[in-house]
Structure formats: structure tokens, C-alpha cells
LUMLO-418917 format. One record per residue: residue number from 1; residue in three letters; x, y, z of N, C-alpha, C in turn. Coordinates in pm, whole numbers, plus 50000, padded with zeros to 5 digits. Layout:
N
seq/type/nx/ny/nz/cax/cay/caz/cx/cy/cz
NUM/ala/X/Y/Z/X/Y/Z/X/Y/Z
...
This chain:
310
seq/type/nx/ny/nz/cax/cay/caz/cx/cy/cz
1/unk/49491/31314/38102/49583/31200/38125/49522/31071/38068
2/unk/49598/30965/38009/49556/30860/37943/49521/30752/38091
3/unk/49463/30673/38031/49389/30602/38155/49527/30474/38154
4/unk/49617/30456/38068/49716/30399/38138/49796/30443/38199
5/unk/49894/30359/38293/49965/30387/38373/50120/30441/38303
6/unk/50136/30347/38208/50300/30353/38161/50272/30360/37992
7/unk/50382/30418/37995/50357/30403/37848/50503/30341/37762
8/unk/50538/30219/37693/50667/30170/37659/50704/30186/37525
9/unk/50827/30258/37528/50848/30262/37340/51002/30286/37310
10/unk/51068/30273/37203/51175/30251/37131/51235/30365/37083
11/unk/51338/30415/37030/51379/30532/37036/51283/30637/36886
12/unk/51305/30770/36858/51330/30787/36766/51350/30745/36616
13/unk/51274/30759/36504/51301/30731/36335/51310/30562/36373
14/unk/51164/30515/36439/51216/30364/36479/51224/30250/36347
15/unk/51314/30198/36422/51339/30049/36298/51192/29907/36361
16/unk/51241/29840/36287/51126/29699/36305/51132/29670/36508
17/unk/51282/29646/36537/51348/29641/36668/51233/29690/36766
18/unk/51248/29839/36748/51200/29905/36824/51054/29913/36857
19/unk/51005/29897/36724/50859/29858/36703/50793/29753/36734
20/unk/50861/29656/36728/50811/29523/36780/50858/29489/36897
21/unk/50941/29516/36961/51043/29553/37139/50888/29599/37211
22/unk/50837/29712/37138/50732/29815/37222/50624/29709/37241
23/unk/50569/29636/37143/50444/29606/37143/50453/29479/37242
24/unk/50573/29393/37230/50568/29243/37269/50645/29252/37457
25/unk/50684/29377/37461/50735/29369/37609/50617/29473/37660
26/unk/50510/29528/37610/50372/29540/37636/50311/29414/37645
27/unk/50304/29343/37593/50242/29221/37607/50261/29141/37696
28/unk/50419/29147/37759/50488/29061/37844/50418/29112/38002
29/unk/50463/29263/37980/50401/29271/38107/50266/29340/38105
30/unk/50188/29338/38025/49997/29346/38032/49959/29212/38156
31/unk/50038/29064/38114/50013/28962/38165/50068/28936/38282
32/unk/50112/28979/38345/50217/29010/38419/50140/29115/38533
33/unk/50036/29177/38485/49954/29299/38568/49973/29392/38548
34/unk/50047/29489/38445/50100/29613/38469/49982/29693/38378
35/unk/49932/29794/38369/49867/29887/38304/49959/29968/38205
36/unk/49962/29927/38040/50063/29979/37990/49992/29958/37861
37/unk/50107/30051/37737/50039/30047/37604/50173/30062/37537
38/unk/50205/30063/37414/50303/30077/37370/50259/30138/37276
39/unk/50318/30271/37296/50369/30373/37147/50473/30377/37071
40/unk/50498/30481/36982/50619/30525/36896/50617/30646/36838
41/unk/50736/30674/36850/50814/30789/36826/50786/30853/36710
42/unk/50822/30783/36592/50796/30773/36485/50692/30724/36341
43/unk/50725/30769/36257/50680/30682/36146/50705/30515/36130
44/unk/50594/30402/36138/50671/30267/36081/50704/30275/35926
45/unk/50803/30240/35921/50853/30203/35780/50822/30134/35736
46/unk/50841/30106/35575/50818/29988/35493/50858/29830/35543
47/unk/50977/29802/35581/50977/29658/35649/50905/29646/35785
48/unk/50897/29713/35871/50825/29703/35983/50696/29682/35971
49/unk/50631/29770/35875/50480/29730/35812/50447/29600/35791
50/unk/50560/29539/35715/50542/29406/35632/50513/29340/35754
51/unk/50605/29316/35831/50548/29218/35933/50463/29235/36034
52/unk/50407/29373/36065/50317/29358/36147/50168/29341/36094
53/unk/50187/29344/35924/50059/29301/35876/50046/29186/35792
54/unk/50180/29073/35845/50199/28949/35811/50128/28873/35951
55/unk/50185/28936/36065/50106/28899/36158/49974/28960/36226
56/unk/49931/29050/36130/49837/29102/36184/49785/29197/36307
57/unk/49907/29237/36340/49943/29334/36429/49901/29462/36458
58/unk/49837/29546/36460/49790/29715/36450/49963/29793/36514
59/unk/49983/29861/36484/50077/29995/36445/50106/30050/36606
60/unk/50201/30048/36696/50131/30142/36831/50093/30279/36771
61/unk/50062/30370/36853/50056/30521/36839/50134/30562/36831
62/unk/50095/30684/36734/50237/30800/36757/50223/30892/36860
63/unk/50344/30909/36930/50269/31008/37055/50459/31128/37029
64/unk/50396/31289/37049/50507/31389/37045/50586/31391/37210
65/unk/50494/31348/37272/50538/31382/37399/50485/31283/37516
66/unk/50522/31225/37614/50518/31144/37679/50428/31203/37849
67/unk/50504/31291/37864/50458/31386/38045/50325/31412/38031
68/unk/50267/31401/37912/50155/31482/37919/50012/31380/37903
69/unk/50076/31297/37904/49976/31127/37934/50005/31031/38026
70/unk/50124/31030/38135/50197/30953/38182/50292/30991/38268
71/unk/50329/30930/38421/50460/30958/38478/50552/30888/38490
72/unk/50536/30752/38422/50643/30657/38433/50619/30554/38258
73/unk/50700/30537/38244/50775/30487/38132/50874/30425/38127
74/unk/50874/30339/38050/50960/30171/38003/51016/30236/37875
75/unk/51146/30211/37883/51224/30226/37737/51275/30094/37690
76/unk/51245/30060/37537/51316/29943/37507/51373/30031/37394
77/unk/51558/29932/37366/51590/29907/37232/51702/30088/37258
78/unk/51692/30137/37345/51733/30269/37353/51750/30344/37495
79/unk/51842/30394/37498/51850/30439/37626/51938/30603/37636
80/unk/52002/30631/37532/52049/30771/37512/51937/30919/37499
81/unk/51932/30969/37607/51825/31117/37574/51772/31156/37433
82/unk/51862/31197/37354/51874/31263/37228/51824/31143/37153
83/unk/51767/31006/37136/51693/30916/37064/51607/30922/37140
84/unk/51575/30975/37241/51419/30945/37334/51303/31009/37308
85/unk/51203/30997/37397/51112/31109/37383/51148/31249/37418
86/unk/51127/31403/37359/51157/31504/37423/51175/31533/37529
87/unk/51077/31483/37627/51043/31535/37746/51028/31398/37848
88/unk/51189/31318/37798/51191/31218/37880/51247/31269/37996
89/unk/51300/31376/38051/51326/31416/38164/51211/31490/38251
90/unk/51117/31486/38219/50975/31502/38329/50905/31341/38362
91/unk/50960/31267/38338/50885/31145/38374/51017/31049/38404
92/unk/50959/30955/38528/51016/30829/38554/51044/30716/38438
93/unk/51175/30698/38465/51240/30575/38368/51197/30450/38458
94/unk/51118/30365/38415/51053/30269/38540/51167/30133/38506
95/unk/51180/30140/38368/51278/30038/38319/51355/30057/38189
96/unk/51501/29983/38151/51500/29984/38010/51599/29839/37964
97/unk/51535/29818/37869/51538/29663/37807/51634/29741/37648
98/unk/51763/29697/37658/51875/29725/37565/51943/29623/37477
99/unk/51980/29703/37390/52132/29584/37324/52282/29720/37300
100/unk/52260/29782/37336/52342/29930/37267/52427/30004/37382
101/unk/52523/30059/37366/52626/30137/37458/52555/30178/37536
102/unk/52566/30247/37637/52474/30339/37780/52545/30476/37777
103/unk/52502/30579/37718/52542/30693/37718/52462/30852/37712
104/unk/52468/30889/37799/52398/31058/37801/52235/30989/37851
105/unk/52257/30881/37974/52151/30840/38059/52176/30836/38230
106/unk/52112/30890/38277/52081/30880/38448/51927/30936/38492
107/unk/51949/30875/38587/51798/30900/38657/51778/30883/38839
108/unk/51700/30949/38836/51675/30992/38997/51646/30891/39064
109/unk/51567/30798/39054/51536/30656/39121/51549/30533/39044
110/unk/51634/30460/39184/51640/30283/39096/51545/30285/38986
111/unk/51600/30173/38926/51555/30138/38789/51543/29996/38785
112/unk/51499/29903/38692/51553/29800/38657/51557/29794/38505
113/unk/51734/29770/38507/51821/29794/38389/51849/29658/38304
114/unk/51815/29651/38224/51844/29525/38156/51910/29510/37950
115/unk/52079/29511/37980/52110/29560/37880/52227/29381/37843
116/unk/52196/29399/37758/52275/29243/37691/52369/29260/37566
117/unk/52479/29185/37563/52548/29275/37392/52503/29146/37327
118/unk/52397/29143/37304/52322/29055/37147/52302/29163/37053
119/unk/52229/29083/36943/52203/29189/36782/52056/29280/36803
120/unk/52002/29169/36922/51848/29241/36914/51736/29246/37061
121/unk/51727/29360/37120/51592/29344/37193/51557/29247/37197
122/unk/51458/29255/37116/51387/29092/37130/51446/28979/37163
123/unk/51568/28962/37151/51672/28863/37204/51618/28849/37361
124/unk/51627/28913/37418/51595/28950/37540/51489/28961/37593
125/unk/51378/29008/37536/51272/28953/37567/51242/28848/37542
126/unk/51247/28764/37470/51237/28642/37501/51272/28551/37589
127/unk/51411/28563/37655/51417/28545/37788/51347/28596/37900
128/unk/51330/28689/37871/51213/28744/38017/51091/28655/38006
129/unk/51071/28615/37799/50891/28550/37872/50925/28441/37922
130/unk/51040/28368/37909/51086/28211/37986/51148/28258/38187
131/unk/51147/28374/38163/51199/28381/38333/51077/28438/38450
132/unk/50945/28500/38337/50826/28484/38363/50719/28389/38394
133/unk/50818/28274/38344/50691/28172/38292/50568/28207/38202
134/unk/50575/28350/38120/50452/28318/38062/50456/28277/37904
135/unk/50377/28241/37872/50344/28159/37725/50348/28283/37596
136/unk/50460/28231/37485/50475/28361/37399/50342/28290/37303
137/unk/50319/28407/37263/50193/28395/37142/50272/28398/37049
138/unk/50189/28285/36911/50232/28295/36800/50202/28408/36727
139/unk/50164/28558/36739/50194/28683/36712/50336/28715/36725
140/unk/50339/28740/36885/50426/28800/36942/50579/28721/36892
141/unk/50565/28604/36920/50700/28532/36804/50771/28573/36701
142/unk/50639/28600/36606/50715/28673/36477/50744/28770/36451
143/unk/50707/28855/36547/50712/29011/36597/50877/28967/36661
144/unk/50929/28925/36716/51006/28930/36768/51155/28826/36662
145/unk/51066/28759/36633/51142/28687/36479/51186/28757/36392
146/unk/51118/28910/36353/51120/28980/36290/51191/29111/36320
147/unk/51190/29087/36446/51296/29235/36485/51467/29143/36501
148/unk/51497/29053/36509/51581/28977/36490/51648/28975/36328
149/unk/51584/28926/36258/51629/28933/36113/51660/29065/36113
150/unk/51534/29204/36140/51610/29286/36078/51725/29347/36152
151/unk/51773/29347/36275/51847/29400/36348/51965/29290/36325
152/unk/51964/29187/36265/52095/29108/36239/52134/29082/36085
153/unk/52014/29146/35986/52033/29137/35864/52024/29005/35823
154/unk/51914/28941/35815/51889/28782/35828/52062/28741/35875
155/unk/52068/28729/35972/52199/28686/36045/52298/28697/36001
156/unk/52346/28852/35945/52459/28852/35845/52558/28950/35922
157/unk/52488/29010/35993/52549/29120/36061/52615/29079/36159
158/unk/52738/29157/36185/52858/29086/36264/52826/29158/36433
159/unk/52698/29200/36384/52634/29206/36603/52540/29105/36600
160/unk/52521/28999/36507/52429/28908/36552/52539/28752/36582
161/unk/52474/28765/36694/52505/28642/36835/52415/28503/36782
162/unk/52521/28417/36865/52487/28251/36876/52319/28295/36929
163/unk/52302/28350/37050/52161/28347/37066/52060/28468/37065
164/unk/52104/28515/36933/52038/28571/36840/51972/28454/36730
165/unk/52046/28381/36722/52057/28259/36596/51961/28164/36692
166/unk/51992/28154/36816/51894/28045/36851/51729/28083/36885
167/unk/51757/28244/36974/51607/28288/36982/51488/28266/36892
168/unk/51544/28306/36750/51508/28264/36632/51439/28194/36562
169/unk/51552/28073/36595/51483/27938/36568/51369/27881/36634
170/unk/51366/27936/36772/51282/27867/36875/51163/27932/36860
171/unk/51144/28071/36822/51043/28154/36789/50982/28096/36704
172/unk/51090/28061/36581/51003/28047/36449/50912/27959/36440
173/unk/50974/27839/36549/50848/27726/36537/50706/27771/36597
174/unk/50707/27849/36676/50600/27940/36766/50531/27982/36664
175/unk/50581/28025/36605/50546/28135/36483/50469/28051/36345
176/unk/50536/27924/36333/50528/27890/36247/50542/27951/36084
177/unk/50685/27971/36089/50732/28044/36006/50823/27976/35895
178/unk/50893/28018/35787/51029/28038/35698/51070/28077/35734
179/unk/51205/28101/35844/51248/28293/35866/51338/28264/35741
180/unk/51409/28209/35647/51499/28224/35550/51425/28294/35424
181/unk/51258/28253/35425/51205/28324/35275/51131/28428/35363
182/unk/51066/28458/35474/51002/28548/35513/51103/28645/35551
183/unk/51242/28624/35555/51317/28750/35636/51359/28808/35493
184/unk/51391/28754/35370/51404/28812/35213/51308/28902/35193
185/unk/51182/28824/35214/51063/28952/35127/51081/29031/35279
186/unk/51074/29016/35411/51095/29150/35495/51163/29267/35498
187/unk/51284/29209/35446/51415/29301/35418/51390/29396/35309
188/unk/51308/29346/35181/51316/29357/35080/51200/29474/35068
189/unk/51114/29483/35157/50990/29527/35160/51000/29644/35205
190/unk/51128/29684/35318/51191/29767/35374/51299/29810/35275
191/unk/51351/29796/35196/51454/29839/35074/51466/29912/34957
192/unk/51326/29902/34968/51296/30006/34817/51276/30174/34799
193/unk/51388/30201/34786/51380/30360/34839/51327/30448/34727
194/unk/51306/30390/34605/51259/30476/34466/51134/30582/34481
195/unk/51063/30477/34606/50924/30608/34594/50961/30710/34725
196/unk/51062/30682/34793/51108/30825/34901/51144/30906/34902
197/unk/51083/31014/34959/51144/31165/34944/51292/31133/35005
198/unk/51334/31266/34969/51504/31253/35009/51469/31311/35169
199/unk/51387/31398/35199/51387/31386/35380/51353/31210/35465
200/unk/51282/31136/35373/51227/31016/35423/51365/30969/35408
201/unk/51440/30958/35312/51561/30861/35352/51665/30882/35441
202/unk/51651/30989/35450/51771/31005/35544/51693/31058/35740
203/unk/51524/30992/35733/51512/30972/35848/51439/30869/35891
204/unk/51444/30740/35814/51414/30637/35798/51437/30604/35941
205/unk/51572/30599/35932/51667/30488/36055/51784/30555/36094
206/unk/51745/30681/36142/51876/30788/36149/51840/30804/36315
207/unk/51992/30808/36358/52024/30862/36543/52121/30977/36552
208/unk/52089/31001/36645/52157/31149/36701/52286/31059/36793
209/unk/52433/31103/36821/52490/31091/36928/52644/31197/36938
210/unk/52658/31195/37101/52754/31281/37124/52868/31210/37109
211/unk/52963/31286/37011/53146/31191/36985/53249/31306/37047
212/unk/53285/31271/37124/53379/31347/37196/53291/31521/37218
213/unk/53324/31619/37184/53303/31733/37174/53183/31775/37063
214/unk/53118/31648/36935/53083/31676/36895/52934/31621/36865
215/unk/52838/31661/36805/52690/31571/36760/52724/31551/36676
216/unk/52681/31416/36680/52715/31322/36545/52575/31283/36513
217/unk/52511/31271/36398/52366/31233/36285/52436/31100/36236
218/unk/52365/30993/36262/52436/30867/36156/52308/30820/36125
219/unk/52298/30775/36018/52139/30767/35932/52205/30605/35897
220/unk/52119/30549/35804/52154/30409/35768/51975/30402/35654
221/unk/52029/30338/35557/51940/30328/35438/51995/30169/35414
222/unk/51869/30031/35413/51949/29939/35354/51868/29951/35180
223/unk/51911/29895/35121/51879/29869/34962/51901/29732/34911
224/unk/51884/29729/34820/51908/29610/34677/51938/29748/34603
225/unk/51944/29880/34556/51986/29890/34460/52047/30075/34507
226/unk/52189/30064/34485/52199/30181/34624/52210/30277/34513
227/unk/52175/30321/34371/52107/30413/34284/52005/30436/34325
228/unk/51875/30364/34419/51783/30444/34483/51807/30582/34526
229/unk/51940/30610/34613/51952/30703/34688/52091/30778/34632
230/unk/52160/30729/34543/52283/30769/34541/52262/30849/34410
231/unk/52186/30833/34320/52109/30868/34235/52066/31022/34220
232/unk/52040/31028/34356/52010/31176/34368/52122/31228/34492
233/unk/52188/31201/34482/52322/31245/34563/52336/31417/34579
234/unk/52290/31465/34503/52299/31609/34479/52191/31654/34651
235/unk/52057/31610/34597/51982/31640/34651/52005/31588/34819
236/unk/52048/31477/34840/52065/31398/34992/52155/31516/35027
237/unk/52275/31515/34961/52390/31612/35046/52327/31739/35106
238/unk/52223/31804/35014/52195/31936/35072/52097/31972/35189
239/unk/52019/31822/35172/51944/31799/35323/51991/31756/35410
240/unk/52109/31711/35408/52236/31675/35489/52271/31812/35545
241/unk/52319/31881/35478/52358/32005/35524/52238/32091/35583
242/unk/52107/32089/35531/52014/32169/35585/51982/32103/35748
243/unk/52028/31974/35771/51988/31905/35928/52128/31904/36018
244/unk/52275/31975/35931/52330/32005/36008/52316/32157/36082
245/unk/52272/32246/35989/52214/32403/36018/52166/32334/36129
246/unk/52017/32293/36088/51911/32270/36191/51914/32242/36344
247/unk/52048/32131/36393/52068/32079/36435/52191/32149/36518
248/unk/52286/32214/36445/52384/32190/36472/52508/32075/36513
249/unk/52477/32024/36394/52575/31886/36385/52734/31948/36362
250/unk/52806/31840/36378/52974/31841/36324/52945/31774/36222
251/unk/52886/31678/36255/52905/31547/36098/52752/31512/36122
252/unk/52739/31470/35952/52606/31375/35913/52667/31228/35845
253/unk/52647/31112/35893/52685/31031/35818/52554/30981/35768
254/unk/52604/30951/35632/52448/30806/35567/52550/30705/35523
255/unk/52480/30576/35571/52545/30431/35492/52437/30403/35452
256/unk/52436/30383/35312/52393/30307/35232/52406/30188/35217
257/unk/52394/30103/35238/52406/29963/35297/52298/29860/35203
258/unk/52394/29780/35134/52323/29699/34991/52314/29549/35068
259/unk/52194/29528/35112/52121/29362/35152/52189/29280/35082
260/unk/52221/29307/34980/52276/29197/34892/52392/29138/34862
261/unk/52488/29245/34895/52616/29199/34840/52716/29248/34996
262/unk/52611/29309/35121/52682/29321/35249/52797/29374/35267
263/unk/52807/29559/35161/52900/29663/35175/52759/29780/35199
264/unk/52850/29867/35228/52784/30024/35201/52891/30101/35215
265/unk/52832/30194/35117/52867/30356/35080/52813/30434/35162
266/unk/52908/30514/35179/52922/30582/35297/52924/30749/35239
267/unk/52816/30851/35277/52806/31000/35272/52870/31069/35377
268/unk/52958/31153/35365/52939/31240/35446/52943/31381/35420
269/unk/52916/31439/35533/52879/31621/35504/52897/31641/35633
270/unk/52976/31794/35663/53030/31875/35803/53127/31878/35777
271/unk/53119/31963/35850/53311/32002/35947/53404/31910/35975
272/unk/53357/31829/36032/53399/31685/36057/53452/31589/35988
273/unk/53373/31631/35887/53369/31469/35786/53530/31433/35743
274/unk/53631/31467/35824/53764/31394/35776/53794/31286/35938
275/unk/53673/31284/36023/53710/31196/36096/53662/31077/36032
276/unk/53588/31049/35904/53496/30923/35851/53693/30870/35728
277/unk/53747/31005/35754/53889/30899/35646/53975/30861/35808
278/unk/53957/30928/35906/54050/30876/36001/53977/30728/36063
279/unk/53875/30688/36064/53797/30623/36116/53794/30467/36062
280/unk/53786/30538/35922/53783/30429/35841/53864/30394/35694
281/unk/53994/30437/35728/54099/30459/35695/54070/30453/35487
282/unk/53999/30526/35498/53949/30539/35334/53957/30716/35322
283/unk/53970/30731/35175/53957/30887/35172/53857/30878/35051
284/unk/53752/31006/35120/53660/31049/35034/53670/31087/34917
285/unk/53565/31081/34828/53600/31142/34652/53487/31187/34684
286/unk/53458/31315/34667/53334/31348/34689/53202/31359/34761
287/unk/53269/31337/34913/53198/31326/35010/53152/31159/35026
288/unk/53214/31087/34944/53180/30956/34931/53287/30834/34946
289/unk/53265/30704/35009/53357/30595/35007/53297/30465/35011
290/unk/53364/30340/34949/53299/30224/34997/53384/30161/35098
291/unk/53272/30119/35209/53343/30020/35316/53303/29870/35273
292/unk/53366/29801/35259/53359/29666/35205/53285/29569/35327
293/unk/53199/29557/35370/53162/29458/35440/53085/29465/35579
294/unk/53088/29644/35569/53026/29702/35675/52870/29724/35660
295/unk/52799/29627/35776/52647/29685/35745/52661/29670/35869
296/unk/52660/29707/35954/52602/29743/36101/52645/29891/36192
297/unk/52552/29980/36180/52591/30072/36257/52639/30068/36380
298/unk/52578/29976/36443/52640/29994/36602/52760/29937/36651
299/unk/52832/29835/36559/52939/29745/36567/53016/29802/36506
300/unk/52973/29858/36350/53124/29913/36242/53110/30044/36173
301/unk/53058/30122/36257/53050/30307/36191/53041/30360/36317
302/unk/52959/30373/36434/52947/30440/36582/53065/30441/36644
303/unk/53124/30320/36701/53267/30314/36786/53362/30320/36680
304/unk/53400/30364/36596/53532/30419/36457/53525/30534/36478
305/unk/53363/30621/36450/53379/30781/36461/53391/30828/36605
306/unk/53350/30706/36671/53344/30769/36828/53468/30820/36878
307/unk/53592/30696/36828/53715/30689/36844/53796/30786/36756
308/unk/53761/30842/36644/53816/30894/36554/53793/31034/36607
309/unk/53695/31119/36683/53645/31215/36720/53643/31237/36865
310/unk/53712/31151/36908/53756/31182/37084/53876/31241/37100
């Protein structure tokens, strides 16, 4: 058993969010008294890197399994089973700190639940360190500055909130930051898909969820140049199909999602895949469509198929 008590972390194939959620609401409550560490699920990605070695940050751990170091655990940024740890049902949910629907979650003893419809975690923690009284570090700021940009798409994304926009600002001075030129090269740093295998892209920033009767895979790739991935289209589709075998999916969606011009192209593969023309009232050519203006999974691709597949 690990000599901490709790262990706090973010879902699955984590984004910047989740990664920086883990480390800075570790931080919140280290000071606070609690015996805790923050891991991850996953691989950090290319933008998440950037900023935790802009601020100088170390990486949490990767850990496969949670019960086997720990009986109680903090979830941020996530709260659905199937994005969790495996074997989140042998251990206590002590808390979970959200921005996202509440679905395919319960638990045996009170909790304290803390879910907000902003663009980002960190939104939210940052209120906790002001309802704490304790003092944010100029680390932890840009860590949290930074899960902001990317979870709102430097504020482009139509789930980022008035105080999303203000957390931000107030951070940045903490931080002592640009967020307008530091959230470009962040984004940007995270965008370049040319040197990724085709399994890395499509588990970059990919979630599992249940749509009516069915599992739904929705992946998300952002770019500057969506020939990174579309490029080899041959090859994505068939690992698409090899993780619906795997899995047993209905549908795999990927959006390809261009930083720049704030559309994505949209893959799909399954059985399913005619709920992505009912959903989003486009019809495929080839397993393929553009949605004009859609970059946010959780606002404009999740509740369409959810609805389209109930």
C-alpha cells in the first residue's frame, strides 16, 4: 500500500483539464491537511506537456489500478465509470470536482459532490482556493490557466462561460502570463499530429459513453492542419473498426477539429453511424462530414448522438 491516503485523478486518455485538475486540487487540499498525490490514467500529451514544463511542473504518475494503493479517492474533471479507473468500484469516491453530465455514477456513502456547467475544472477550483482561504501559487495558476484555454479553446468554445473568461484573467496575473500568445503556442504544441501513430490519435482525447441502448467511443483530435489525420483516413477507419471489435461499440466517432478556422470533420464507423446524419442533420460521403463551427464535444457532438440514439 502507498503511504498516501487518497489518491486524485481525471478520467481516462487525459486532456490538459484533467491533468492539471489532478495536480492543483492536490495542492489545494495537501494544504488543507489531507494526505494525497495526484495520478493519471493516462499518457500526457503534447499540449499538456507544454505547460507543465512552461511551469515547471513534474507529470503525476501513471497508475493501472487504484484498490491496490488506496481506499479512498477524489475524482476531478469526470465522474462516469467507463472514463474512470478500472477498479473504481473497490474503493471510496471521497469526492468529485466536475463540469460534465452525471451519468453511470453512484456510490455507497455520502460524498461531497461538486459539479458546475462552466468550460473547465479548474474553473472551480479556483473557487474552492478563495472559499478556503488559501493562497494560489504562481505554478498552480497557470496550471489552471492552462486547463482553461484548453478546455475552452482559448475561449472559443461555446462551453466556455463569463467565468471561465474571468477565472482566467485573475489567474493570469498570478501567473504572470500572455494567456493570448501562451494559449497559441499551447494549443499549437498539442496539434501536431504528423509524428502520431494512428492508435495515438484516436486515443489522444477519446471517451467511452452509454447512448440509449448503445456504447458510444467519441475521440476528438484538434489540428492546424486536419491532413495530419485525414491523410491517412484509410488507416484511422480500420482502427476504428478494430476498437469497435475490441470493445464492442455501436459507433466510433472522431472530430477532427481545426484550431484555426473552428469547424471539424467528423469520422464515423459502426452500425450506428446513421445516427451522426440524424444528429447532425448532414449525410455522410464516406464515412465523413463537415460540421461548420463545432469544436466542443461535450456541448455539440455528445447530447446530438445522445438524442439521436435514445
Amino acid at each position: 500500500m502507498s503511504n498516501e491516503n487518497v489518491l486524485v485523478f481525471g478520467h481516462q486518455n487525459p486532456d490538459t483539464d484533467t491533468i492539471c485538475s489532478a495536480i492543483v486540487y492536490a495542492d489545494l487540499k495537501s494544504k488543507l491537511g489531507m494526505a494525497i498525490e495526484p495520478v493519471r490514467l493516462g499518457e500526457v500529451n503534447g499540449e499538456t506537456q507544454y505547460a507543465l514544463d512552461h511551469f515547471k511542473i513534474k507529470a503525476p504518475r501513471f497508475v493501472e489500478s487504484v484498490s491496490n494503493e488506496v481506499n479512498q479517492v477524489i475524482l476531478v474533471d469526470h465522474n462516469e465509470r467507463q472514463q474512470s479507473a478500472k477498479d473504481l468500484d473497490q474503493v471510496q469516491v471521497l469526492e468529485v470536482i466536475d463540469h460534465h453530465r452525471i451519468a453511470n455514477f453512484e456510490t455507497e456513502a455520502p460524498l461531497y459532490y461538486r459539479a458546475e456547467p462552466v468550460g473547465c475544472t479548474a474553473t472551480i477550483l479556483n473557487k474552492l482556493y478563495k472559499e478556503n482561504s488559501v493562497k494560489v501559487t504562481k505554478e498552480m495558476a497557470g496550471l489552471m490557466v492552462s486547463a482553461i484555454i484548453s478546455d475552452s479553446l482559448l475561449f472559443k468554445s461555446p462551453t466556455c462561460t463569463d467565468e471561465d473568461v474571468e477565472a482566467a484573467k485573475e489567474l493570469a496575473v498570478i501567473a504572470e502570463m500572455n494567456v493570448e500568445e501562451y494559449g497559441l503556442e499551447m494549443l499549437k504544441a498539442g496539434a501536431d499530429m504528423s509524428e502520431k501513430s494512428v492508435k495515438q490519435l484516436l486515443t489522444i482525447d477519446a471517451k467511452e459513453f452509454t447512448m440509449g441502448s448503445h456504447k458510444v467511443e467519441v475521440a476528438q483530435v484538434n489540428v492546424v492542419d486536419t491532413e495530419d489525420v485525414l491523410g491517412r483516413k484509410a488507416e484511422v477507419e480500420q482502427e476504428m473498426a478494430n476498437t469497435i471489435a475490441e470493445k464492442g461499440l455501436g459507433l466510433f466517432v472522431l472530430a477532427v477539429t481545426d484550431i484555426l478556422e473552428n469547424d471539424s470533420v467528423i469520422l464515423a464507423v459502426g452500425a450506428e453511424k446513421q445516427a451522426v446524419e440524424k444528429a447532425f442533420d448532414v449525410k455522410l460521403d464516406n464515412n465523413q462530414a463537415t460540421l461548420p463551427g463545432v469544436v466542443s464535444r461535450k456541448k455539440q457532438i455528445v447530447p446530438q448522438l445522445t438524442s439521436a440514439l435514445a
